[in-house]
N, C-alpha and C positions, 0 to 999 in steps of 0.2 A: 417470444420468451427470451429473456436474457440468458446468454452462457459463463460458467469462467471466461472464455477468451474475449468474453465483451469488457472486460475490464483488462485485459493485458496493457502496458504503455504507461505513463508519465504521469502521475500526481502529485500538484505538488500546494502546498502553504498560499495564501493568496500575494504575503510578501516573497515568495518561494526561497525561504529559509532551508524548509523541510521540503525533500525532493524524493519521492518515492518510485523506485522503476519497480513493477509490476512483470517479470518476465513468464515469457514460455517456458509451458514443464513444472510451476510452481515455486521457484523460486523471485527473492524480490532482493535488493540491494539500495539503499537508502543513505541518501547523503545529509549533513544538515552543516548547511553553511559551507566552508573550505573545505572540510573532512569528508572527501570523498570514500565512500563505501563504510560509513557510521557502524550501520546496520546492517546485516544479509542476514536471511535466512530461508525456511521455506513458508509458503502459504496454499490455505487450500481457503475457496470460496463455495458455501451452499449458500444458492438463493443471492440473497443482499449481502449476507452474511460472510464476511473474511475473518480468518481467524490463523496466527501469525507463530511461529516456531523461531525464535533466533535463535541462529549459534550459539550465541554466546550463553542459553540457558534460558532467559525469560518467554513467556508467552501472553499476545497481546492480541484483543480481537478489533472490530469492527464494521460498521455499516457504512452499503450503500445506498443513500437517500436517493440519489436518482442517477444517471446513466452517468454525467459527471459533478458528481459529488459524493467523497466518502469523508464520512466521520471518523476518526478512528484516535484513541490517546489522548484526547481534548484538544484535538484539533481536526479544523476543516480542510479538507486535501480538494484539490480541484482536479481535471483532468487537462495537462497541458498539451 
């Protein structure tokens, strides 16, 4: 059975644009392109299931299709 910390680590875009770290403790820190640290916020995962708190106010979910591969935003994140 999968845990949250099976997905802790690095996802990123296939042209890795979009760069997602996944840290311990629940939070994540998301870069896209030059603009290091885009996005931070917290996350909690049930299941397949991520679902995403920023700072900055917004909240954003998504799936994982399989051990590396998450959907999430309309986009596909890999696991680097």
């Amino acid at each position: 059975m999968k845990t949250e910390t099976s997905y802790i680590g690095m996802w990123q875009t296939a042209d890795g644009h979009i760069r997602q770290q996944l840290l311990p403790g629940g939070r994540y820190d998301e870069a896209r392109g030059n603009r290091e640290s885009a996005y931070t916020g917290r996350y909690e995962i049930t299941g397949d299931y991520i679902y995403y708190w920023d700072d900055s106010g917004f909240e954003a979910d998504g799936n994982f299709t399989d051990e590396n591969t998450l959907q999430h935003g309309g986009y596909t994140f890999y696991r680097k």
